[in-house]
C-alpha positions, 0 to 999 in steps of 0.5 A, spaced: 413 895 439 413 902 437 406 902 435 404 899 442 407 906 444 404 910 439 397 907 441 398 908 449 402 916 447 395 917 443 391 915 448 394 919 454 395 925 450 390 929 454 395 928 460 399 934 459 396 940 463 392 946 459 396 950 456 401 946 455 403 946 448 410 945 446 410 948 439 412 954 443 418 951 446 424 951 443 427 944 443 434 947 446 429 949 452 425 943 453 424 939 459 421 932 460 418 927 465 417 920 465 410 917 467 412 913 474 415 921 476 423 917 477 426 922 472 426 929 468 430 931 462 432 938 462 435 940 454 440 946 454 443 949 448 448 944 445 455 949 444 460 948 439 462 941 435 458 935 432 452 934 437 445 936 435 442 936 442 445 936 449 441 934 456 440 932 463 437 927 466 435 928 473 434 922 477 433 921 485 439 921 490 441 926 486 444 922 481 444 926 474 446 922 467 449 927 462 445 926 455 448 927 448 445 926 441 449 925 435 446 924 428 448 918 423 451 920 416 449 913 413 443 912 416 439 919 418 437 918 426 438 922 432 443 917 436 443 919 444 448 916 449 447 918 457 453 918 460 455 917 468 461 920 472 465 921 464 472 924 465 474 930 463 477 933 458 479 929 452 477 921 453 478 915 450 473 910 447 475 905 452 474 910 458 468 914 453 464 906 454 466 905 461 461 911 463 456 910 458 449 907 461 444 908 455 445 909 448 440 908 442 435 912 438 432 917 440 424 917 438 418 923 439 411 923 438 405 928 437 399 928 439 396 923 435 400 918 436 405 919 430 413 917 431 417 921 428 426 922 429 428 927 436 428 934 433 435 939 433 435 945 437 430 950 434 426 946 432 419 946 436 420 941 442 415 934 441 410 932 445 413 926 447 419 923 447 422 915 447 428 912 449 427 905 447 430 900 453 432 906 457 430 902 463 433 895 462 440 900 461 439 903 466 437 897 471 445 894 469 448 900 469 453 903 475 449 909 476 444 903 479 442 903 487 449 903 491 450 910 492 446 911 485 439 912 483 434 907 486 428 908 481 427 906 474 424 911 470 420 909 464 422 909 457 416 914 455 417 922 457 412 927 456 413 934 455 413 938 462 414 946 460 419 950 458 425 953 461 426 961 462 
């Protein structure tokens, strides 16, 4: 499957604007869209603590899904989770899984086609970013339809621009 999705990423490489070069943009400051236009992902410095990233994903009515990455220690890989309407404060794992929409490996891309691991904060922002089954999660979660969001973004986003 990932090979199938390097192929198409290779193929629509030249979509990104003139100029559009991420290699200038700090991954922290990166901001990302889906093909079918149903969804942004803004990046924002991450603070303090164990997480290697932090962002939003903006999606229509207003919906916003806040997005953490955490690395393994066994096995190296940035793990992400998009949340949706979490507690404040200190949560439980119960409470922490109940308003969990997505969780998985986060992968990139560059302009030819290679897949490589989401980058940490500092380092240039990818070309491309995968949330493998971003959409099936999404289409099953309480963030869906009902007061949520209506339309389901790919699970492929291309880089869009850096933040001021």
């Amino acid at each position: 499957m990932l090979r199938n999705v390097a192929l198409a990423l290779a193929g629509s490489a030249g979509a990104l604007p003139a100029g559009a070069a991420s290699a200038a943009c700090p991954m922290e400051l990166a901001v990302y869209g889906d093909r079918d236009k149903a969804a942004t992902i803004d990046f924002v410095p991450r603070g303090e603590g164990a997480v290697s990233n932090r962002f939003r994903m903006a999606l229509d009515n207003d919906v916003v899904l806040d997005g953490i990455v955490m690395w393994s220690d066994a096995v190296a890989r940035p793990n992400g989770m998009l949340m949706y309407k979490c507690p404040e404060g200190d949560v439980t794992g119960e409470e922490l899984a109940a308003c969990t929409v997505w969780q998985g490996v986060i992968y990139s891309s560059d302009k030819t086609g290679k897949i490589d691991l989401l980058p940490a904060e500092q380092a240039d922002a990818p070309e491309t970013l995968i949330f493998p089954d971003l959409a099936y999660s999404l289409r099953f979660s309480s963030a869906y339809e009902q007061g949520g969001f209506s339309r389901l973004p790919w699970d492929v986003f291309a880089f869009q621009g850096c933040q001021e």
